[in-house]
C-alpha positions in Angstrom: -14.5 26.4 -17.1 -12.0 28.8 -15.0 -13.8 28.0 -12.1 -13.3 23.9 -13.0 -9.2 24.5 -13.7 -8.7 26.5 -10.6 -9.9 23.9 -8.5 -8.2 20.9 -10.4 -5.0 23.1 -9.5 -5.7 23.9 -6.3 -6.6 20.1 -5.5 -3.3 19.0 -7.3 -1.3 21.5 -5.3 -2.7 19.9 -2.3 -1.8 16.3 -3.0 1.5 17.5 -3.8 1.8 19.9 -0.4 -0.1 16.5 1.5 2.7 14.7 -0.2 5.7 16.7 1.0 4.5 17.1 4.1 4.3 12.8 5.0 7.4 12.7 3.2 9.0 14.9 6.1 7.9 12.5 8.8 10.8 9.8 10.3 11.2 6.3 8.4 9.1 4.3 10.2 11.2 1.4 12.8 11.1 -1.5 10.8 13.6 -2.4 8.8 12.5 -2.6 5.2 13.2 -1.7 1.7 11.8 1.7 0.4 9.3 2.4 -2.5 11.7 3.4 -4.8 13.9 1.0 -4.6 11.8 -1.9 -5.2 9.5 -0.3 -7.3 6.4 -2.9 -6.8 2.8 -3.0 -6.2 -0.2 -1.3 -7.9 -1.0 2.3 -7.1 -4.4 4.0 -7.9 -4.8 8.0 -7.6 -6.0 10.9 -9.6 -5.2 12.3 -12.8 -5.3 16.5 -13.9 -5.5 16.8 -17.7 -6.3 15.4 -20.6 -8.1 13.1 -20.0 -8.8 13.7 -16.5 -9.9 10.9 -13.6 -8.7 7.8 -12.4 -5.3 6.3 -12.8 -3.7 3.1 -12.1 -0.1 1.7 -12.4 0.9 -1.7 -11.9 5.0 -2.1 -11.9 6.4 -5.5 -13.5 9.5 -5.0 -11.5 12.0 -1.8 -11.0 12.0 -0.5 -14.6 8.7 -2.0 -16.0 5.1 -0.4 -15.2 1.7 -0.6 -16.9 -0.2 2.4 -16.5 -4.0 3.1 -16.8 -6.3 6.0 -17.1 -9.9 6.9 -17.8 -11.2 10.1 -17.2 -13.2 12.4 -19.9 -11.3 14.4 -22.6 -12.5 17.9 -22.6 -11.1 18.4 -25.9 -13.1 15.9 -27.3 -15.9 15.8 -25.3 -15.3 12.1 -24.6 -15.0 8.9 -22.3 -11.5 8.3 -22.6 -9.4 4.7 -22.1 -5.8 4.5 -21.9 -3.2 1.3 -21.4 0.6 2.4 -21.5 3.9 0.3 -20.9 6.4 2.3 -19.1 10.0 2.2 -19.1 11.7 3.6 -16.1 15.4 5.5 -16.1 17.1 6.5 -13.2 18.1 9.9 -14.9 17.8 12.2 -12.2 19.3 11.0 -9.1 19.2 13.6 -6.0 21.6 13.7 -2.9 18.8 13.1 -0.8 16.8 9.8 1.1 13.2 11.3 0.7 12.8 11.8 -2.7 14.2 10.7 -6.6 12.6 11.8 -9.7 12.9 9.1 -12.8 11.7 9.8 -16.1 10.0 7.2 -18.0 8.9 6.7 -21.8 6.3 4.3 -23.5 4.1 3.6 -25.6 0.3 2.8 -25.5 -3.3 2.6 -26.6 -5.9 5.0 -26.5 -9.7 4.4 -26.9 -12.4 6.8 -26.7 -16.1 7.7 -27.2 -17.8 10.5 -27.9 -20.5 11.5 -25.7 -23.5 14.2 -26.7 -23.0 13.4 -30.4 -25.5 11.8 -32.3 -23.1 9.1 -33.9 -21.0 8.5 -30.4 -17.8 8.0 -32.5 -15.6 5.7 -31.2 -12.0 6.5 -31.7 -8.5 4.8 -31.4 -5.0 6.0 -30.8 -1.4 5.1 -30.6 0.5 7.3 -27.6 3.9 7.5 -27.4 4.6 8.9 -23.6 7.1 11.0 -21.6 7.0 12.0 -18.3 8.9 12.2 -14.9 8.2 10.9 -11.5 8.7 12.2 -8.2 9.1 8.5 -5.7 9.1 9.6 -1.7 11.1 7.4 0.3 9.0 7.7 3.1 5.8 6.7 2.1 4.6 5.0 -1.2 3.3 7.5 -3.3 4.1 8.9 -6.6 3.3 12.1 -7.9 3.9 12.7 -11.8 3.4 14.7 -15.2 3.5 13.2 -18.3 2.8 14.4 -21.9 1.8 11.9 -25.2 1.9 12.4 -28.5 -1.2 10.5 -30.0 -1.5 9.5 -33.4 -5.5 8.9 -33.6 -6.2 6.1 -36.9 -9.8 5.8 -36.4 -12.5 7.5 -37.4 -9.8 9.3 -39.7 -6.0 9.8 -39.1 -5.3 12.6 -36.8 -2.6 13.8 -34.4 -3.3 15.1 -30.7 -1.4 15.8 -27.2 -2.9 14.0 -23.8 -0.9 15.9 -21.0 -1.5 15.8 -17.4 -0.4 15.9 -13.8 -1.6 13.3 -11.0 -0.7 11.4 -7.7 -0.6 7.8 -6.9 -0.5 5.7 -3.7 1.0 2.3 -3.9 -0.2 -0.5 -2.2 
């Protein structure tokens, strides 16, 4: 299992290092409007946590995103599903053109199943999400960390934490 979380953080570290690096590079020649001011398209990219996989974010317009995950839930020992809507703030506003960081809150769905059990329960969630963004200007790719609070109401009414850490490039 230590041998499993030091390489999730050592890929994550090189997204993020990837990341900084193309964010360095000139604006390309064309005139056009950056990522994170338009905030549009649909990213997919990877997801460190709980659960931990595949991610996908679709934004409505600048302030309004639907997120997705599914990835398996080590605390659980499950497939997990996840649907969020996302509120975006411009809270944190740097004195710089290659980056901005804005935090974001929602709320969502989670569905899961059990896998290696003998009854494959099948569980469902409310989340209620926080996290914080980091847009390059340069390129269109976000890199975020976000934690939920999940209130679980099926099979039985129980609380949990999803928390993770994951890149996305927009397309």
């Amino acid at each position: 299992m230590k041998h499993l979380q030091r390489t999730l953080m050592a890929l994550l570290m090189l997204a993020v290092a990837t990341a900084s690096a193309l964010a360095q590079e000139p604006a390309a020649a064309p005139e056009r409007s950056t990522f994170n001011e338009t905030r549009q398209g649909f990213g997919l990219g990877v997801l460190a946590g709980e659960p931990m996989g595949l991610t996908a974010k679709f934004f409505i317009n600048r302030h309004h995103a639907l997120q997705v995950h599914m990835g398996w839930d080590f605390t659980d020992s499950a497939f997990d599903t996840i649907l969020d809507y996302l509120y975006h703030i411009d809270a944190f506003t740097l004195d710089t053109t290659t980056l901005e960081l804005p935090l974001y809150v929602g709320g969502g769905l989670k569905l899961g199943q059990e896998v290696g059990q003998a009854t494959g329960r099948v569980f469902f969630g409310i989340r209620f999400v926080v996290g914080v963004a980091a847009e390059f200007t340069t390129i269109p790719l976000e890199v975020f960390v976000e934690a939920a609070p999940v209130l679980g109401v099926t099979p039985v009414l129980r609380a949990d934490v999803d928390a993770g850490a994951g890149v996305r490039y927009f397309f």
